[in-house]
C-alpha positions, 0 to 999 in steps of 0.5 A: 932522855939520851942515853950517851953524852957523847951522841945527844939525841935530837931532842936534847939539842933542840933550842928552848925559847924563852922571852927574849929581852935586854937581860936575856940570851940564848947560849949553849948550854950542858945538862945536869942533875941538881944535885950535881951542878956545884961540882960541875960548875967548880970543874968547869970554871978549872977548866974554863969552859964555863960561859961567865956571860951568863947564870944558871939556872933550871932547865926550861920547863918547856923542854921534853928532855929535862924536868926543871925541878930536876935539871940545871942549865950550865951555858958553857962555851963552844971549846967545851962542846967540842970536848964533850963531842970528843974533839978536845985535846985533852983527856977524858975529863972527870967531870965529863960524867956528870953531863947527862946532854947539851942544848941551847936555851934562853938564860940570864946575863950575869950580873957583871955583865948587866952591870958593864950594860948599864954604864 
């Protein structure tokens, strides 16, 4: 597991696939312990930085890098991956802490937007 947030390690950016299907796709996602993903999701949501488009969910038990009875999958947008990298405008935000890597990975379509599908 990286050590940094700030510079993953080739691993915990690798792609996770998953079945691919109509309520289903592949997003940029932030790691984070279970415990920690209500926090993070209220911070990130203040922020908006996390992606509406999808849910969370565990991390894919496919994954070398996060153990899906331990680790939450949070999709965020690019804007929020640039804060972590430290490209962002603001300062260090707070819940910058709890973010223990970023990846892609195959997660659900929220259910907003499967309804707005299915019209």
């Amino acid at each position: 597991m990286n050590s940094n947030t700030s510079q993953p390690s080739a691993a915990s950016t690798r792609t996770n696939h998953g079945t691919n299907n109509a309520k289903t796709g592949e997003t940029n996602v932030i790691y984070v312990g279970k415990k920690n993903a209500k926090a993070l999701k209220t911070a990130l949501e203040a922020d908006g930085f996390l992606d509406k488009t999808f849910r969370m969910i565990s991390a894919h038990a496919d994954s070398e890098d996060w153990d899906p009875k331990l680790h939450i999958a949070v999709p965020v947008t690019k804007s929020c991956l640039q804060e972590i990298e430290g490209r962002g405008i603001a300062g260090t935000p707070s819940w910058k802490s709890l973010v223990l890597g970023t990846g892609t990975q195959e997660v659900p379509f929220s259910t907003a937007v499967l309804g707005l599908k299915k019209r």
